[in-house]
C-alpha positions in Angstrom: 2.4 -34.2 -3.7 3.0 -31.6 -6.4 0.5 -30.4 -8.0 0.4 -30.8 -12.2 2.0 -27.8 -14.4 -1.3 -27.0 -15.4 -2.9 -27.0 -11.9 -0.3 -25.2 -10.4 -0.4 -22.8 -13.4 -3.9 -21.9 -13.1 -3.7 -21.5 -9.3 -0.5 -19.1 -10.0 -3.0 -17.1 -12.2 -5.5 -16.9 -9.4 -3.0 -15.6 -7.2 -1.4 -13.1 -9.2 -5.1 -11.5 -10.1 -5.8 -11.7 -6.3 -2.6 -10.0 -5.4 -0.7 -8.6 -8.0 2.2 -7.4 -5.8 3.3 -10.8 -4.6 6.9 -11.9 -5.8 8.5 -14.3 -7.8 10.2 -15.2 -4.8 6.9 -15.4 -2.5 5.0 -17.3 -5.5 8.3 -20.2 -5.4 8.3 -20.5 -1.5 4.3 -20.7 -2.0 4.3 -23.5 -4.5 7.5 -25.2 -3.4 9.2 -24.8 -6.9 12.0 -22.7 -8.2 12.1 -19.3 -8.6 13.1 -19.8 -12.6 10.1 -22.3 -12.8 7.7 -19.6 -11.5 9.0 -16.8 -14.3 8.7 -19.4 -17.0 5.1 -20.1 -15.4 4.1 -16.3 -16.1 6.4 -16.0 -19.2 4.0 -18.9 -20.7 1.1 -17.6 -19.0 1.9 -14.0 -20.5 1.8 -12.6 -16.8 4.2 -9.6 -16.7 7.0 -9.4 -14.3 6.4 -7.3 -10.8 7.1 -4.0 -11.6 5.1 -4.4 -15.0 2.2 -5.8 -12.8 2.4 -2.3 -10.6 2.7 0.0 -13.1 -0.5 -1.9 -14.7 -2.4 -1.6 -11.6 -1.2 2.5 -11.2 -2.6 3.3 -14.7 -6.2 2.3 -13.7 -8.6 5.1 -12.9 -9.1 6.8 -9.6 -9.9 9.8 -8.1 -7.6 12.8 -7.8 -6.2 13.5 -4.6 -7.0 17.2 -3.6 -6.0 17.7 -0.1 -1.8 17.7 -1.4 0.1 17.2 -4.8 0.4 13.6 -5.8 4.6 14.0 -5.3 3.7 14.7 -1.5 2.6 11.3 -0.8 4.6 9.1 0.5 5.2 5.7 -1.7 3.1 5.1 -5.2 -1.2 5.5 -5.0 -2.1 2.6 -6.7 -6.1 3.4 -5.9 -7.7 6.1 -4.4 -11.9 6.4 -3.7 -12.2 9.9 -2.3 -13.8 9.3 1.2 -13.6 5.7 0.8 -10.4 4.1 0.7 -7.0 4.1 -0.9 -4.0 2.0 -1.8 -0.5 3.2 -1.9 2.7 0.6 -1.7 5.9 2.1 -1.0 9.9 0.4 -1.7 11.9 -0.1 0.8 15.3 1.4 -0.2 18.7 0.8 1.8 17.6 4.3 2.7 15.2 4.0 4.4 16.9 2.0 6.9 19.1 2.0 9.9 22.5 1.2 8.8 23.6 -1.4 11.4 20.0 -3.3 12.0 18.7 -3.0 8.0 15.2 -2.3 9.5 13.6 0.7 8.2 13.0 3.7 10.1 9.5 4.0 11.8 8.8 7.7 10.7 8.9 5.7 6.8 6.0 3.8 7.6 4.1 6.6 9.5 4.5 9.3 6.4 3.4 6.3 4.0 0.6 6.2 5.9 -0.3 9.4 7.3 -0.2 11.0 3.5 -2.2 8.3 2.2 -4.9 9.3 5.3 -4.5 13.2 4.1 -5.0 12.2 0.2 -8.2 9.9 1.0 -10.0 13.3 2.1 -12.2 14.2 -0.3 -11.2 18.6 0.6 -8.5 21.2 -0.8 -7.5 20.5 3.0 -7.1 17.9 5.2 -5.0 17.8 8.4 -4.0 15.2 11.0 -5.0 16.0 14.2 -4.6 13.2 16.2 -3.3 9.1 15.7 -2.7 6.4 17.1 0.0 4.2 15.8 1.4 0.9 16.3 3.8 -1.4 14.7 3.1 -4.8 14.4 7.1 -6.1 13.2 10.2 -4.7 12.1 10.2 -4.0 7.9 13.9 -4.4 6.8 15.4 -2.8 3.4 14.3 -4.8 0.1 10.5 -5.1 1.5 7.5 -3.5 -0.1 4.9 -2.4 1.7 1.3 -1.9 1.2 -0.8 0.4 2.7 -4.7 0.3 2.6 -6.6 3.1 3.9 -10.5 3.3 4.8 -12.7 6.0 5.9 -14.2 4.7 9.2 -16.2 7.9 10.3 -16.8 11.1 8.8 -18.2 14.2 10.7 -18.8 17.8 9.9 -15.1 18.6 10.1 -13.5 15.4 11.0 -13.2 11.9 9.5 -11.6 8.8 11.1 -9.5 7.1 8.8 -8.4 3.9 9.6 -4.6 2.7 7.6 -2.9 -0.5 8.1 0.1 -1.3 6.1 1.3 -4.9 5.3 4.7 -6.3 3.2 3.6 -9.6 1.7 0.7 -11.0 4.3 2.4 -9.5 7.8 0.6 -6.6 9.0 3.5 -4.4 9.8 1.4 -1.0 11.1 -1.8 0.1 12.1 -2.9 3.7 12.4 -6.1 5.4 13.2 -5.5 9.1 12.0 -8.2 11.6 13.3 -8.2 13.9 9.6 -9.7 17.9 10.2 -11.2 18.6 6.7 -11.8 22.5 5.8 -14.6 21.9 3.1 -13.2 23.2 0.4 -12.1 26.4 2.9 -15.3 27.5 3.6 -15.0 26.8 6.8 -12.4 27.9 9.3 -10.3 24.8 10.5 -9.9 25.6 14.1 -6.7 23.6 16.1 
């Protein structure tokens, strides 16, 4: 049984504040309605379209990154905690992708997540000296993935961040990047 327009417009609300990058087309297949019926839901509602939604959620405050220039990283920061944790979600482009297959190339998803690893360190440098990397499915071109990074251990000159990237609710990679920090080069980084 459907739910009412109301009911169903309320719960799109809730979904959209819990994840703001979910589609149009995710938010139809999730409340078995038309695509058209979820934009005039958020046109109602005053909810912005998707790339209004991101660029919403990029102007919010966060901490600069210092370890490299905010061009270096790979896809958008859309949060960033210095030592804590970070958010960057990155387009899938027909670039990005091998041309027969459509699935994007693996060193993509590594760079996504390596720089958002480097740009979590709260240093002038940060480098990776060790991960381990896995990925969980195939991403293919017109996906958008999100990567969420957390600081799992820091130590005098290393920190253990932990990154795993998802496009809608799959988790597509997991990485566990070993980061050298030079303390604001005071210290010699030794490798």
């Amino acid at each position: 049984m459907r739910k009412s327009k109301k009911d169903r417009q309320e719960t799109l609300k809730k979904t959209i504040d819990e994840n703001p990058f979910i589609t149009d087309d995710e938010l139809a297949k999730k409340f078995s309605v038309s695509v058209q019926t979820i934009r005039l839901d958020r046109m109602e509602l005053s909810i912005p379209e998707l790339r209004e939604r991101i660029k919403h959620v990029a102007k919010r405050q966060f901490d600069d990154v210092k370890a490299l220039h905010k061009e270096e990283v790979i896809g958008d920061i859309l949060d960033l905690q210095l030592d804590t944790s970070a958010i960057s979600i990155l387009e899938i482009t027909p670039d990005f992708v091998f041309s027969r297959t459509g699935i994007a190339r693996g060193h993509h998803l590594f760079a996504q997540a390596n720089s958002l690893a480097v740009a979590v360190i709260n240093d002038a440098l940060a480098l990776t000296s060790k991960a381990e990397i896995q990925f969980m499915r195939p991403v293919r071109s017109g996906e958008r993935v999100v990567a969420k990074a957390k600081v799992m251990r820091k130590e005098r000159v290393r920190t253990i961040v932990e990154v795993n990237s998802y496009s809608g609710r799959d988790h597509v990679f997991k990485g566990v990047f070993t980061m050298f920090r030079a303390h604001g080069g005071k210290e010699r980084v030794e490798g």
